[in-house]
C-alpha positions as CSV (number, residue, x, y, z in Angstrom):
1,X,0.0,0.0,0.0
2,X,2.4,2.4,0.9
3,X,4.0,2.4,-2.3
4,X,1.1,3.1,-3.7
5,X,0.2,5.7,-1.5
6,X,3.8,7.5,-2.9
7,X,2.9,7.0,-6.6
8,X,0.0,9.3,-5.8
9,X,1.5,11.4,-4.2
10,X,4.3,12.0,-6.5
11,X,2.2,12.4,-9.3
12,X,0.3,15.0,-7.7
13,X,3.2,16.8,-7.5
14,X,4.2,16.1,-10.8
15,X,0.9,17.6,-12.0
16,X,1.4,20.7,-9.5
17,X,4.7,21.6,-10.4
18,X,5.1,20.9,-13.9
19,X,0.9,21.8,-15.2
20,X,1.3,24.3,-12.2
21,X,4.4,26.4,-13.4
22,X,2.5,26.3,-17.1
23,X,-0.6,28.0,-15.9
24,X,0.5,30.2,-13.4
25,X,3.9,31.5,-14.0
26,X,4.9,30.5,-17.8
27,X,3.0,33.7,-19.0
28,X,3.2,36.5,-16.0
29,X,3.7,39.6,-17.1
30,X,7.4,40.7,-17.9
31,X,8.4,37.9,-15.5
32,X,7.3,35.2,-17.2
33,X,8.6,31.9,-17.2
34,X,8.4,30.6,-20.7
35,X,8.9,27.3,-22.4
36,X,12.3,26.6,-20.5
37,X,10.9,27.4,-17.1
38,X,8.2,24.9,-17.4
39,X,10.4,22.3,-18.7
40,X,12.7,22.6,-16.3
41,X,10.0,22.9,-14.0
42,X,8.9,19.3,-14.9
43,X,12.3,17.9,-14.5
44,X,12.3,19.0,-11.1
45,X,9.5,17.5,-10.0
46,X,11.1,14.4,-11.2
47,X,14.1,14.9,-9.4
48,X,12.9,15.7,-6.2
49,X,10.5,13.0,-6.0
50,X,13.1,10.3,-7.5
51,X,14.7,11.2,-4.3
52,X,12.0,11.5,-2.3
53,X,10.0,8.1,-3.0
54,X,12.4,6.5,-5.1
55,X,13.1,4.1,-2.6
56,X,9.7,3.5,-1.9
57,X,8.0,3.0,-5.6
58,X,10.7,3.2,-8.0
59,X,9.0,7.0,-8.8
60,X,7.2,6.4,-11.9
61,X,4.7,8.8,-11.7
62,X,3.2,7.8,-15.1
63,X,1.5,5.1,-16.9
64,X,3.4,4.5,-19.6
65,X,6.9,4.5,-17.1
66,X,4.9,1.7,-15.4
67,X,4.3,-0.9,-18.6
68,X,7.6,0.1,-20.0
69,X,9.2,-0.9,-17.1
70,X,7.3,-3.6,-17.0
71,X,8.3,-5.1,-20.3
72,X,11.7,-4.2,-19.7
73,X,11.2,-6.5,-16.7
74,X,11.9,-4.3,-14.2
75,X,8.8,-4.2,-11.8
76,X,6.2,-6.8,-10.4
77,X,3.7,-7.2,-13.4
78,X,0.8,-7.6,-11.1
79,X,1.5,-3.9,-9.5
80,X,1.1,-2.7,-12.7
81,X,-3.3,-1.5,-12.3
82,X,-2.4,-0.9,-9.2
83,X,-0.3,1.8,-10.0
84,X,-1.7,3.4,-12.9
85,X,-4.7,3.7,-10.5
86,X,-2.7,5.6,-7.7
87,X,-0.9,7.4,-10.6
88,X,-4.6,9.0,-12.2
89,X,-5.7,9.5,-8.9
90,X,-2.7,11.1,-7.8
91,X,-2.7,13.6,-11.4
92,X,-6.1,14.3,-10.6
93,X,-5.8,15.4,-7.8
94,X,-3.1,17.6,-8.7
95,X,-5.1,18.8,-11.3
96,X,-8.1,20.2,-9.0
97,X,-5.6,21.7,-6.0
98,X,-3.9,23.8,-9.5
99,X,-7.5,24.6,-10.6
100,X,-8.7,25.7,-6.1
101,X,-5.6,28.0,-6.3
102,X,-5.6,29.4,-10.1
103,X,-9.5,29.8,-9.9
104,X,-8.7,32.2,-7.1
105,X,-7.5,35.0,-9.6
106,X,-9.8,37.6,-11.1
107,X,-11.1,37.4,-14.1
108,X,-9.9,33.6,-14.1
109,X,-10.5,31.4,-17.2
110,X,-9.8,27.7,-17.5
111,X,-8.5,27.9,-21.3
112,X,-6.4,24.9,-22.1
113,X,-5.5,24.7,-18.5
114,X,-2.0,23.2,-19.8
115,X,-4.0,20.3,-21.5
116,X,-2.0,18.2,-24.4
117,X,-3.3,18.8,-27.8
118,X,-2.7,18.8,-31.7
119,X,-3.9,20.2,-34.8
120,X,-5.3,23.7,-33.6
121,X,-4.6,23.0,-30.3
122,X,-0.7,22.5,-30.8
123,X,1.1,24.8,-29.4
124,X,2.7,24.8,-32.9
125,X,-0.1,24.1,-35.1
126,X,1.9,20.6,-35.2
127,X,-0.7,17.8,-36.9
128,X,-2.1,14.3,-35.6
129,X,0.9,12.5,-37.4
130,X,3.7,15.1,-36.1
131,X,1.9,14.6,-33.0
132,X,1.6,10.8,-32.6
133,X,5.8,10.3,-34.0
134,X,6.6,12.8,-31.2
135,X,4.8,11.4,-28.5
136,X,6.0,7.6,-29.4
137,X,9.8,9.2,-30.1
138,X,10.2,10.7,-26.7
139,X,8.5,8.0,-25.0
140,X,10.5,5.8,-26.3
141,X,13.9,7.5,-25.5
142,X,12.5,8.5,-22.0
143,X,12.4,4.7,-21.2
144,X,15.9,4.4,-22.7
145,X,17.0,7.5,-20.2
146,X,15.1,5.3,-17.2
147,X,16.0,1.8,-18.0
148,X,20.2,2.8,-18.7
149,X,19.9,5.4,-15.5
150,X,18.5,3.0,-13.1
151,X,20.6,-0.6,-14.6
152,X,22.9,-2.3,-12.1
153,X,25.6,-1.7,-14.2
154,X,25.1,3.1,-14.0
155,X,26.9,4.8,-11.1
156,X,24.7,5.2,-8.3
157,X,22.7,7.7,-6.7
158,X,22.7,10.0,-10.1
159,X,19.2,8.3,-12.0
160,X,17.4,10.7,-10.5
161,X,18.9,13.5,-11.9
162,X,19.4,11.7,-15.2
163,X,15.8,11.2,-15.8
164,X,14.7,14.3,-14.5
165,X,16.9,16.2,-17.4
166,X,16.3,13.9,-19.5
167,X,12.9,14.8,-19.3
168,X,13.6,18.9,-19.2
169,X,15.0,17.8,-22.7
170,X,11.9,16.5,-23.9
171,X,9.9,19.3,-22.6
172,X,12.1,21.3,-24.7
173,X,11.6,19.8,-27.5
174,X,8.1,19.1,-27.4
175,X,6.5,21.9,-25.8
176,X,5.4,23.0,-29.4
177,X,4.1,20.3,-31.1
178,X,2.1,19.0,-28.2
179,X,2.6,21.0,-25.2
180,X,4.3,17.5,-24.4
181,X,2.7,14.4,-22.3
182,X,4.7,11.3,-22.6
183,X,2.2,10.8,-19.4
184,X,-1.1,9.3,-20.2
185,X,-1.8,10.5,-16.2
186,X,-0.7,14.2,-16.9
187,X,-2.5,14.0,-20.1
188,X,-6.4,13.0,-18.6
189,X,-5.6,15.3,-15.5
190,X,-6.0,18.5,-17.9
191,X,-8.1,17.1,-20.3
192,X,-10.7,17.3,-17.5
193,X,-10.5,20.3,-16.5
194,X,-9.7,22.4,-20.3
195,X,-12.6,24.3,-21.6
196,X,-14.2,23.5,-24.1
197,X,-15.2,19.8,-25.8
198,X,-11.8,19.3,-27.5
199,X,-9.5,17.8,-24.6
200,X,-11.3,14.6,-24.3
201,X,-11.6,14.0,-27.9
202,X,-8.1,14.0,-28.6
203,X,-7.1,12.3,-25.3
204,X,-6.6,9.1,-27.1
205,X,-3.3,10.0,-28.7
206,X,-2.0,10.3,-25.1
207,X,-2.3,7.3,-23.8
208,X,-1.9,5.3,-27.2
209,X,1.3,7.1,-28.6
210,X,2.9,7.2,-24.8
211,X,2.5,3.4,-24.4
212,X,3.8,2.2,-27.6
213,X,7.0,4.1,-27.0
214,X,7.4,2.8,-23.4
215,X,6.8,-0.8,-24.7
216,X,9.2,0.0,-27.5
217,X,11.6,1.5,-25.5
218,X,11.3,-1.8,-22.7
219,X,12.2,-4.3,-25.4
220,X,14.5,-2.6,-26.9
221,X,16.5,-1.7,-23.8
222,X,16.0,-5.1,-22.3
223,X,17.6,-6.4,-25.6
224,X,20.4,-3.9,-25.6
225,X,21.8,-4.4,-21.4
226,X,19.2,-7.3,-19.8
227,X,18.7,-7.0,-16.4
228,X,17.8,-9.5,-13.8
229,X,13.8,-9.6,-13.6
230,X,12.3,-8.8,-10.5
């Protein structure tokens, strides 16, 4: 249970600081943070918590983390619901604390709320196809980042921060084709709260593109530097 209870947690903050710096600070006036403040911002929600509940959960804060670890044979295969559940729950919630506090501002509206989108809701006016490639690319490579960081074989203590910028990376290069997911859990927190009817629609390619890079990324890390199953 209790690593459960940390997969929702870190996910919540995940949501909080990386949704959370989107919404409320990338855009301030003369002070805002932009693209590379809310990627790094996302990285360092990673790294904190890879610290914090690492030890716990493994920190995957994110569906597709889950089954690609799973396939790369890394984690229990019957914890895998388990923590997808704690993970959505944990976004969720994350989700509606950011919405309590940004709600608080006058003349407040929802707008994208930081939700992942394509075609006219790209950041970048990027496409479905552009869209789908990126989100299985990135996926895919994040794995790689989190398979190699975390193998017997890599120096210790440093995975943490090796997956948290490898993640600032993708952020930075993703931001404007799909103001980036490679998190089905990040992805259906925002959807839920956007406005308007387009979130949900095109949540699909957020949990289908994420997964098939995690799955790709598992076999073909496993392949490349197998590890002993646990």
């Amino acid at each position: 249970m209790k690593k459960f209870i940390a997969e929702f947690i870190g996910t919540l903050w995940l949501v909080l600081g990386g949704c959370g710096s989107a919404v409320l600070a990338a855009s301030f006036p003369e002070l805002g943070i932009g693209f590379v403040g809310v990627s790094l911002a996302f990285g360092l929600t990673v790294v904190t918590m890879a610290y914090a509940i690492g030890h716990i959960s493994g920190c995957h804060l994110n569906p597709a983390v889950t089954i690609g670890l799973a396939v790369g044979g890394r984690m229990n295969r019957n914890d895998v619901v388990p923590y997808i559940i704690a993970q959505l729950m944990g976004a969720i919630a994350g989700a509606a604390i950011l919405y309590l506090i940004a709600s608080g501002k006058e003349g407040f509206t929802v707008g994208g709320f930081a939700a992942n989108g394509y075609g006219e809701h790209s950041p970048g006016g990027y496409g479905m196809v552009s869209a789908f490639v990126t989100e299985v690319v990135m996926t895919m490579l994040f794995l790689i980042i989190i398979l190699g960081a975390t193998h017997s074989k890599a120096p210790k203590y440093m995975a943490g921060l090796a997956i948290g910028l490898g993640l600032t990376l993708i952020h930075l290069i993703s931001i404007p084709v799909t103001n980036t997911s490679v998190n089905p859990a990040r992805s259906t927190s925002q959807a839920l709260f956007a406005d308007g009817t387009w979130a949900i629609p095109q949540l699909w390619l957020f949990w289908v593109a994420p997964i098939l890079g995690a799955v790709i990324g598992g076999v073909l890390y496993k392949y490349l530097s197998p590890e002993k199953e646990n």
